[in-house]
N, C-alpha and C positions, 0 to 999 in steps of 0.2 A: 400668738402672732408675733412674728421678730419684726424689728425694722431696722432699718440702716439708712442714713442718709450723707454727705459728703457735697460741700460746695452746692448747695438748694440752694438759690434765696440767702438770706442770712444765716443759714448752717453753714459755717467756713470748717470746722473741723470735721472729723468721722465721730458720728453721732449714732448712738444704737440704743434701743428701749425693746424690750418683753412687756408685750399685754395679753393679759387673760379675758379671757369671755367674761361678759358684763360690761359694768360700769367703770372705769376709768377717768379719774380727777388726775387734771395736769393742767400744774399749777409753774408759775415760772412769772419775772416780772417782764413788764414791757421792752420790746427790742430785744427778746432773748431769744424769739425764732420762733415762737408758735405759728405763726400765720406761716410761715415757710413750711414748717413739717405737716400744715393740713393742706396745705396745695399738693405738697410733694404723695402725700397720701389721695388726694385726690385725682391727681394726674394720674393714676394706676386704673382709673375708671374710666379716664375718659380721654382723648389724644387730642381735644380743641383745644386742652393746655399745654402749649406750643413749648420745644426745646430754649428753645429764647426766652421765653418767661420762667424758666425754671433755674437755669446756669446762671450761678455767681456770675457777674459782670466781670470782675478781674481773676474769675478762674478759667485755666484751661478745660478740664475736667471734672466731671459731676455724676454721683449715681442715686437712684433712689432704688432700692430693697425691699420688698416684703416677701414673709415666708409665712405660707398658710395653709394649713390644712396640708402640709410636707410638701406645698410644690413654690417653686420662686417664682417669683414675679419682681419686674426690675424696668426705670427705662437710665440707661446708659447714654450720657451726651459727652463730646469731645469739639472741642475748638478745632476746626482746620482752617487752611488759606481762605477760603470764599467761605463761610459759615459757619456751621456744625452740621455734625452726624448723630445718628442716634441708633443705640439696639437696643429694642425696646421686648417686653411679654408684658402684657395688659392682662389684669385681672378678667378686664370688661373694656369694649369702647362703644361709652353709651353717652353722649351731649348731655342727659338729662340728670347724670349725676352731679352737673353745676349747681342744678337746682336741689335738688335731691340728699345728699350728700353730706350737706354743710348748712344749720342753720347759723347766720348772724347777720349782723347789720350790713356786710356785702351783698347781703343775698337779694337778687333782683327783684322777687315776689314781694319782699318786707320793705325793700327802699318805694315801690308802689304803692303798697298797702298804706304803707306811713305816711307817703306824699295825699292820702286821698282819694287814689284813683282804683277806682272799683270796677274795671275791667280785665274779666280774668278769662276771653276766651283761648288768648293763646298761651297758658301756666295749662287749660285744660286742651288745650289739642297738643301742646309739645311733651306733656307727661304721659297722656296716653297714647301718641304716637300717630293720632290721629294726621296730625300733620304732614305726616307723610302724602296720605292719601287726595291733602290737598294740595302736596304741593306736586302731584301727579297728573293732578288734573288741570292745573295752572301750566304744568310745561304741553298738556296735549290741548290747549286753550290758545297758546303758542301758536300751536302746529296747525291746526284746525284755522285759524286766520292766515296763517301765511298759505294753505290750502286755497278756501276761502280766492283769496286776492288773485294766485294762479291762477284759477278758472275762471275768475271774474277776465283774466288777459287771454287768456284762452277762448274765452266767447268772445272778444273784442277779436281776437287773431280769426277768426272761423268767420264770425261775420265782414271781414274784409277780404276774403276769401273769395267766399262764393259774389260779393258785390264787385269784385275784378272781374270772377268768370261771366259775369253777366255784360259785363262791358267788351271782355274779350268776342262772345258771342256775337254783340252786336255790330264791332268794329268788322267779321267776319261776315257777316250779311251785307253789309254796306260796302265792302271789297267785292265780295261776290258782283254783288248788282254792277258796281265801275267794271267790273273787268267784262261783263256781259256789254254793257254799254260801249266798251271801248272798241271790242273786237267788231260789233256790227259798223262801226264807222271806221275804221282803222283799215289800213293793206300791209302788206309782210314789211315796207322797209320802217312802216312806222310801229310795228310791233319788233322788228330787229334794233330801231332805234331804243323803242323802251327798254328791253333787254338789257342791252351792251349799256346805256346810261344807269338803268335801276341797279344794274348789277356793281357796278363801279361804285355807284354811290348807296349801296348797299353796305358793301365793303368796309368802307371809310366810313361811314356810319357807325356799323358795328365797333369798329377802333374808337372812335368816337367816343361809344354809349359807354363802353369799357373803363376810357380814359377817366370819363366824367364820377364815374362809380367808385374807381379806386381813388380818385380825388377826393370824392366825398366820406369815402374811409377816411382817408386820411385827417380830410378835417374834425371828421369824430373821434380818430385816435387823439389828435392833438389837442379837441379840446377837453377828452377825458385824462388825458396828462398832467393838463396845467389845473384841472380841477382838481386833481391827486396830490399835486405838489401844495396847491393851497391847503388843503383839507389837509398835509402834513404837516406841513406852516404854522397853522392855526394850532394840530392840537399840539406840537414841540412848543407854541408859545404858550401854552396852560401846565406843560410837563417842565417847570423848576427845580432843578436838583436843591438850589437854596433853598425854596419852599418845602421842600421833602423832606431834607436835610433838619429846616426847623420845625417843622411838626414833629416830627421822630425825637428833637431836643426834648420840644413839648411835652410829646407825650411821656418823656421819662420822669419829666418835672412833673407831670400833674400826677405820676404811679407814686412817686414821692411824697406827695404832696397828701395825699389819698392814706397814706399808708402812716401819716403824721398826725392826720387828725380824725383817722377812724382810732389810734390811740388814744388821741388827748381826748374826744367823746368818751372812748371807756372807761379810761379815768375818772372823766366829768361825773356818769351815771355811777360810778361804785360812790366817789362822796355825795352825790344827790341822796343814796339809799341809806351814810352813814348820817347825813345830817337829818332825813325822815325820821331814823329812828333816834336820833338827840332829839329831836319836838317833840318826838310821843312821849320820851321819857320827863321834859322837861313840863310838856302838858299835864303829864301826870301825878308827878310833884307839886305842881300851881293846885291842882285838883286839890289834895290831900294836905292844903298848908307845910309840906314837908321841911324842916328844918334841918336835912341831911342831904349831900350831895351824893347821890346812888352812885356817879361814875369815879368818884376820886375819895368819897367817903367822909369828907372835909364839911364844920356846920358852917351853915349859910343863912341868912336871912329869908324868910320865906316872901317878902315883897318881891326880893329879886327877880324870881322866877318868871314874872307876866315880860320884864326887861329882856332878859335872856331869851325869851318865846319870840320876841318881836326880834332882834338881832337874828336868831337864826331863822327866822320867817322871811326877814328879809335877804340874807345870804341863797336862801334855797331860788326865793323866786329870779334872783342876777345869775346862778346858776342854771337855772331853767334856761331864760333865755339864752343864755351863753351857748348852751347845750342846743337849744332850737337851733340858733345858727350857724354850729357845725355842722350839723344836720343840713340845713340848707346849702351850706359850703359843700359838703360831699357830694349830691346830689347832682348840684352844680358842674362837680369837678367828672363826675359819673357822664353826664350829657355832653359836657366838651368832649371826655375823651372818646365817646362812642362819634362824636364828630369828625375825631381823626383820624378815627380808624379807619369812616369810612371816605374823607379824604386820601388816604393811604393808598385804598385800594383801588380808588379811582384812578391814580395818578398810574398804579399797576395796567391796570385797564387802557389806560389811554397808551402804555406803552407798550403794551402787544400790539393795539391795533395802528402804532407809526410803524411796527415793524411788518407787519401785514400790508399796508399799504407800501413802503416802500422797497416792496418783493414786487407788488402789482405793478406799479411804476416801471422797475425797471423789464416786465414784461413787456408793457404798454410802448416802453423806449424798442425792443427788440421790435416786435410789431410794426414799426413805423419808420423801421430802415428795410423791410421786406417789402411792404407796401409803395415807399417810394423807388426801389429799387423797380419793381412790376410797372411800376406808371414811367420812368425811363424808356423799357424797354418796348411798351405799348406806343410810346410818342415817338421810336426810332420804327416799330413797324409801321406807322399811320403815314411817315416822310417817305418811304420807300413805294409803298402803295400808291400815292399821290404821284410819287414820278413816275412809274409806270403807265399807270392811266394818263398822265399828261401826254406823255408820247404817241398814244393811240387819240388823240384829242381830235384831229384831226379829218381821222376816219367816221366819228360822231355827229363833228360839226357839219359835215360834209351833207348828213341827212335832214331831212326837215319835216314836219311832222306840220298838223291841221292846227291852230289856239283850242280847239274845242278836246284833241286829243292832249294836247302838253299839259291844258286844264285835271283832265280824267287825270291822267301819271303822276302831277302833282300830288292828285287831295288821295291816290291809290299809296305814297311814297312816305304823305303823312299820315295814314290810317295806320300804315305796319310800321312806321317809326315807333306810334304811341302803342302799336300791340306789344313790339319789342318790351317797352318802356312796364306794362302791364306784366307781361311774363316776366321778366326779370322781377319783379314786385312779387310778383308767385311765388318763384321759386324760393324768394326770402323765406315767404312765409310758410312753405312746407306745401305737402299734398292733402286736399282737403279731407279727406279718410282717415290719415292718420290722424291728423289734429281732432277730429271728430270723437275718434277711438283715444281718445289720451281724455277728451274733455268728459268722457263715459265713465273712464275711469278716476278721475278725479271728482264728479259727483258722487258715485261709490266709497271714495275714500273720504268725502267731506261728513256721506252720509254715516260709516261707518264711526269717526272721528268723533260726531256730535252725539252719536249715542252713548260713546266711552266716557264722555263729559261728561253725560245728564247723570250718567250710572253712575260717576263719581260722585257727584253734589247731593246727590240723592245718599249713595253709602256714607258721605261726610256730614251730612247733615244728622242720619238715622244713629251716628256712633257719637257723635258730638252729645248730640240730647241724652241718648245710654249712658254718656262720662257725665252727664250734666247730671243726672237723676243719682248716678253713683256718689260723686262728688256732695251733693247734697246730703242723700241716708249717710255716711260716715261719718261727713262733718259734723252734724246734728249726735251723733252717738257721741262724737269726744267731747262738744261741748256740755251734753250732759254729764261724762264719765269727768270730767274736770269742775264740775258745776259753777256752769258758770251760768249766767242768769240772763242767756238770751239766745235766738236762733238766728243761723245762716240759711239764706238760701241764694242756690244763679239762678237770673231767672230766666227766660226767653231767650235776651240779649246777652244772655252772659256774665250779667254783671253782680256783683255781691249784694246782696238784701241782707241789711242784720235787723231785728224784730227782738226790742223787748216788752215782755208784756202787751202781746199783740200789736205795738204800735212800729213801724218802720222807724230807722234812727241813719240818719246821715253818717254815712262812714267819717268823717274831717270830723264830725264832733262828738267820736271817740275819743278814747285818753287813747296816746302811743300805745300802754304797757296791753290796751284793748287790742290794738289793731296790728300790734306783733303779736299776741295771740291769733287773733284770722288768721295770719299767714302762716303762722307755725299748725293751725289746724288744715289748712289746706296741703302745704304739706306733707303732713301725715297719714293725708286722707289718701293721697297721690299715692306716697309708697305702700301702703298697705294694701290698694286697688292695683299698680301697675307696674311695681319698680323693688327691685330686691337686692341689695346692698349688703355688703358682708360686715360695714364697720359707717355708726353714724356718728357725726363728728356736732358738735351744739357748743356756742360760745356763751357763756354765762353771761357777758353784758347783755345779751341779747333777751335775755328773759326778764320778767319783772314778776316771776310766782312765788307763791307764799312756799314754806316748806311742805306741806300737805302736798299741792298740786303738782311741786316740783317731784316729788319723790313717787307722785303717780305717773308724770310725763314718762322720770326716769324707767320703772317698771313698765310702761308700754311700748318703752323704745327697744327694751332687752326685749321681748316680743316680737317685734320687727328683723331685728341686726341683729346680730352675735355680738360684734362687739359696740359698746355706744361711749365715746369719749367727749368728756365734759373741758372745755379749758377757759382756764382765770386767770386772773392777772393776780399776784403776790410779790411779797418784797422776794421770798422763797422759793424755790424750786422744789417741788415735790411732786410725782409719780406712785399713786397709788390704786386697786382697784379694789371696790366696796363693795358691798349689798347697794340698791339703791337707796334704800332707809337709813343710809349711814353717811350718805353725800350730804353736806351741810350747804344751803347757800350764803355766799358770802355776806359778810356782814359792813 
């Protein structure tokens, strides 16, 4: 496998290496670009590692290369005016080789395990892919409530409905009977009076009801306006370019910050492991009364020795702690930045939806010059109308009707005002048939909708437990094939059970160099069950195994990958690939 790489990260020059199948030790001292050339390797598997995380900051131009199995894979970025471009060929674009991919102390599964927290159902739905299927069912859980709420409005629209036609009905019987009433006491000039008045004032009514309707458009246009213009108010006062501007500073400082002292930690851990092995030696000299200094060859006094034990006894433990709270610093630094990010994308969100809204707006503005424009034109026919009928006023006045008849005309004038008032109400609401046939099919579609659900929770529950039982048998094989002297298990909830000697043990009061093994066993358990990678990448500080187990890992991982690449920190630069039995670990 060839590679090339060019403006990554801290690769400024054209940088190219040949690796053979196996194992590869790449060795190089700190700030010399490893962490760059295993992202740049790992970007090839997966496209969530954004062009922006990969381009030197003061370069135009960046490529990353690999050639394998004779075909190229590459992703190509370029600085333009508003951003960068990219032309990319991916090995693979699979999210999971975040996880997958790269064991070290970046690694999500091991900064949890480490922290203590023994919840690993989503390391087991996102490697198996499981997740998918819940997050399928989460968007038709969506749908299904906003269904759901339709038809809940649709039953509320249907039953007001038929409770108008029941009123219409009745206002229709109770005309009936006036107009039978009237006509038995009434004679032609009082029925030509009703006429020629009902009809005039029919007219003008209508103008009226009209007027009044588009007024009260109106006033609903305009107070959905000024609501629109608040609701953009509001969220343009949560959308700060300064604030945006300084988290983005932020979050460059904390990538810095992050990338300074997952360093100075691995430096920490390699002298924590040379001064381990100065006490055993120095232990074992006190043992032996030795009068010979094993490491410089120089005679010493044998009392020395208990002196020397306590000095670096004390050294290791200020170390330890040292080391604990970069550890907590990183972690630290890990939760702010996932804070910003999702800051970030908040602020992204809230600014589609100003630009959404003030598209709406300026519909809602068009709307409410057509509207007042119609209500103009309504209040010049209502003026016209009226002087007409004034003119004929006359000929009206002129007749005279019975109190018991003008009574009847009256409550006959108010009965079809409020019919008017009701059908107009109708018509809003649509034709009861149809509303009826829409609320048919949305029962059908809720019922269809909540079966698609249950069958999802049901298939994510049934694959989950299948990863869970899997996840389990593997695990339990590597800890044996590593021997280590205790079992894993998930249980139910998902959560990590480790048992030794039949007895349950608190993950927190594990040793680290324990509880980075769980994750490196979970891990392994993952690729070997779900996930197949051409090249696996392991940071040596990240391990704490003896040589034996190391060189078992190493043999299990060439098993796995074709190629599996080991990288250390050294004053040197060296590029080599071995047998696994011949990778030494640092001392």
């Amino acid at each position: 496998m060839k590679v090339r790489v060019f403006n990554i990260g801290g690769i400024t020059q054209d940088y190219s290496l040949d690796l053979e199948k196996g194992v590869t030790s790449y060795e190089a001292p700190n700030a010399y670009g490893k962490t760059s050339l295993v992202r740049a390797l790992i970007s090839l598997l997966t496209s969530s590692i954004k062009a922006e995380d990969l381009l030197n900051v003061f370069a135009d131009s960046g490529y990353i290369e690999v050639e394998l199995d004779n075909k190229l894979y590459y992703r190509r970025i370029k600085r333009i005016k508003n951003g960068l471009s990219e032309d990319k060929n991916l090995i693979m674009d699979d999210d999971r080789a975040l996880l997958l991919t790269y064991f070290s102390p970046e690694n999500k599964l091991v900064t949890q395990i480490l922290s203590g927290d023994g919840n690993v159902e989503w390391f087991i739905s996102a490697t198996s892919k499981i997740n998918e299927i819940k997050a399928k069912k989460e968007e038709l859980q969506k749908l299904l409530t906003a269904e759901i709420n339709a038809r809940d409005d649709l039953q509320k629209k249907y039953n007001n409905i038929r409770e108008i036609q029941a009123k219409i009905r009745a206002i229709d019987e109770e005309i009936d009977k006036l107009e039978k009433e009237r006509e038995s006491s009434s004679n032609i000039v009082a029925k030509t009076t009703y006429t020629i008045t009902l009809t005039r004032q029919n007219k003008i009514n209508e103008i009226v009801n009209k007027i009044k309707v588009k007024k009260d458009e109106l006033a609903n246009l305009e107070f959905a306006l000024k609501k629109i213009e608040e609701e953009i108010q509001n969220k343009e006062s949560k959308v700060s370019p300064d604030i945006k501007t300084q988290l983005q500073k932020e979050l460059e400082e904390i990538n810095e910050k992050l990338k300074l002292k997952t360093s100075d930690r691995s430096e920490l851990e390699i002298e924590l492991k040379v001064l381990e092995r100065v006490l055993e030696e120095v232990d074992e000299s006190d043992k032996h009364h030795l009068d010979t200094c094993n490491v410089c060859g120089s005679k010493v006094d044998p009392s020395i020795w208990k002196e020397r034990a306590e000095i670096i006894s004390r050294e290791l433990r200020d170390k330890t702690s040292l080391l604990d709270s970069l550890r907590n610093d990183i972690i630290g630094l890990q939760k702010r930045k996932e804070e910003i990010d999702l800051r970030l994308k908040e602020f992204q969100t809230l600014e589609n939806e100003i630009a959404k809204l003030k598209a709406k707006k300026e519909e809602l503005i068009n709307r409410i010059g057509s509207v007042k424009f119609q209500i103009d034109d309504l209040e010049r026919q209502k003026r016209e109308t009226e002087e007409r009928f004034n003119k004929s006023e006359s000929l009206s006045g002129a007749i005279a009707t019975s109190d018991d008849s003008t009574s009847i005309l009256k409550r006959i004038e108010e009965l079809r005002k409020k019919r008017e008032e009701y059908e107009y109400e109708l018509q809003l609401l649509g034709v009861p048939s149809s509303v009826l046939e829409e609320l048919k099919e949305k029962e059908e579609h809720i019922e269809q909708l909540q079966k698609k659900v249950d069958e999802l929770q049901v298939e994510y529950i049934r694959r989950l437990t299948k990863a869970r039982e899997e996840f389990n048998r593997i695990s339990n094989q590597l800890l044996r094939k590593f021997e280590f002297d205790m079992e894993a298990e998930i249980d139910g909830n998902y959560r990590l059970i480790i048992r030794r000697k039949g007895a349950i043990i608190d993950i927190k009061k594990l040793s680290s160099s324990e509880r980075t093994t769980l994750a490196l066993i979970l891990v392994l358990s993952a690729l070997r069950a779900y996930f197949k990678t051409p090249y696996f990448i392991i940071d040596e500080s990240a391990m704490t195994f003896d040589q034996k187990r190391f060189n078992r890992l190493l043999e299990y991982l060439t098993e796995i990958a074709d190629y599996v690449i080991v990288t250390r920190s050294s004053e040197n630069t060296e590029i080599k690939t071995l047998p696994p039995k011949q990778i030494e670990i640092s001392s």
